[in-house]
C-alpha positions in Angstrom: -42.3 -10.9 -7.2 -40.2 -10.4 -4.4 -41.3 -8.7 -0.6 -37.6 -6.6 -0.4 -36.8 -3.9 -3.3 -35.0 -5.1 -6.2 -32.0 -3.2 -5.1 -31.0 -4.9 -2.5 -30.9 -8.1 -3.8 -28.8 -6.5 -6.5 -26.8 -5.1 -4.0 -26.1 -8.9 -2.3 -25.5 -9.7 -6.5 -22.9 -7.0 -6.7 -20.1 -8.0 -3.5 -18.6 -10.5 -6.1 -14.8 -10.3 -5.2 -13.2 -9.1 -8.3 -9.4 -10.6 -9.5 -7.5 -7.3 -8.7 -5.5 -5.8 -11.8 -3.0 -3.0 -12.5 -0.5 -1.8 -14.8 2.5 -3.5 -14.6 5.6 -2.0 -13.1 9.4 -2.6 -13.2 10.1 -2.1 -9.6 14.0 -0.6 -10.0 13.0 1.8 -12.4 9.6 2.8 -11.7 8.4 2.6 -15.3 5.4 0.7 -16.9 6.4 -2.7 -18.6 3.3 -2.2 -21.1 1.5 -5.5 -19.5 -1.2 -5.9 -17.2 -0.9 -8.2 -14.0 -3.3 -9.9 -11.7 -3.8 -11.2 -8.6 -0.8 -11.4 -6.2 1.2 -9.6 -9.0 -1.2 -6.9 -9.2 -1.3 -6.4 -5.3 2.3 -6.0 -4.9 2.3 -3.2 -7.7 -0.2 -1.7 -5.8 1.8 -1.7 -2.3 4.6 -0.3 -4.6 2.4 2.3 -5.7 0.7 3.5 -2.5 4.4 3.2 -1.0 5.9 6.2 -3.7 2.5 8.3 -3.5 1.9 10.9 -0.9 -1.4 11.2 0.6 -4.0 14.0 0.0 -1.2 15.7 -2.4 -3.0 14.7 -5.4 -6.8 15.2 -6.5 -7.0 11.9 -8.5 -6.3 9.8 -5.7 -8.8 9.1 -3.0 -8.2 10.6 0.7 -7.5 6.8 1.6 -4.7 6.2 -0.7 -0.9 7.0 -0.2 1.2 7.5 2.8 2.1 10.1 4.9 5.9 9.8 5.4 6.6 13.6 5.0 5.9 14.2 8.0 9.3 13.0 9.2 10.8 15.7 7.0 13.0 18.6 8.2 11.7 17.9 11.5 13.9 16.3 14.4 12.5 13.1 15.5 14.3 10.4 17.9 15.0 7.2 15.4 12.5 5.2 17.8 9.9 8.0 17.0 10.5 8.0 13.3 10.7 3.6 13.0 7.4 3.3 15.3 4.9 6.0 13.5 6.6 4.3 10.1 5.0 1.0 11.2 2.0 2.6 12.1 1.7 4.6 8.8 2.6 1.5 7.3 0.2 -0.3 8.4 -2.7 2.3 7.9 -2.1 2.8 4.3 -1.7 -0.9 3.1 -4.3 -2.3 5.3 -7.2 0.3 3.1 -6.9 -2.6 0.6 -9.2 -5.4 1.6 -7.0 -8.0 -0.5 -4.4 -7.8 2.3 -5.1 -9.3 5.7 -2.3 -8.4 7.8 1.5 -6.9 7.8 3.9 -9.0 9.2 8.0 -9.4 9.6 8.5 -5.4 10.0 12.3 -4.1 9.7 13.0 -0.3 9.5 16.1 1.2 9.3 17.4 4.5 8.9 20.9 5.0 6.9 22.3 7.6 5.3 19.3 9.7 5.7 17.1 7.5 4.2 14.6 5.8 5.6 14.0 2.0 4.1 11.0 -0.4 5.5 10.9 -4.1 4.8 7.9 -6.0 5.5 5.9 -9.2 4.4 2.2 -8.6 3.2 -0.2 -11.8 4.1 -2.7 -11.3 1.4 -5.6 -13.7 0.2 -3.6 -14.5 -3.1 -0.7 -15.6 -0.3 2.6 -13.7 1.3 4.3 -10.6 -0.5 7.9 -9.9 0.9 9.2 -6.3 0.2 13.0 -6.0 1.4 14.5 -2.6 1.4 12.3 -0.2 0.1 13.3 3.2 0.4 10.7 5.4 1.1 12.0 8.6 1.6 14.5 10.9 2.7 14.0 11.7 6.1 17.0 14.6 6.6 
């Protein structure tokens, strides 16, 4: 018999790091491929995914998941305005995921209204490199 309750040594049982999986994605079209990934595969869809989703729009996601890019949106914003709050949203929405340890190797430009980030994700499954991902319209 043990002198703590039983559930906090289940608790202490229970932080066993899981092998993240998703659904995987075809990144140029957006549509499921009908197989499921792991690991650092699984990760990237998930940046993919948290990179297209806006938060708080939808009830199924949590509060914590998605980005908050339409903010730039009909408003006028100086381009260093618009490329320094992208880091930092950026950076807020991927780093929810405690699979990824840091954001790295930023580039964000602004062309033809559109706004495209590239960035390299350090995770503990190794780096993720996402070049030219278009994240929104921004005019």
């Amino acid at each position: 018999m043990s002198l703590f309750p039983t559930y906090l040594t289940d608790l202490k049982q229970k932080k066993k790091k899981e092998i993240p999986r998703e659904y995987g994605i075809n990144f140029e079209t957006g549509q499921l491929t009908g197989e499921i990934v792991e690991g650092k595969e699984a990760i990237k869809v998930w940046i993919w995914m948290v990179l297209q989703i806006q938060r708080y729009r939808f009830f199924i996601y949590s509060w914590d998941y998605g980005n908050e890019y339409e903010e730039f949106i009909g408003k006028i914003r100086t381009e260093e305005y618009i490329k320094s709050e992208a880091r930092r949203m950026t950076e807020e929405c991927l780093l929810v995921n405690e699979n990824i340890k840091s954001i790295n190797d930023f580039e964000i430009n602004i062309k033809d209204d559109f706004l495209t980030i590239s960035f390299t994700a350090n995770t503990i499954y190794g780096n993720i490199g996402f070049l030219e991902t278009k994240v929104l319209k921004v005019a």
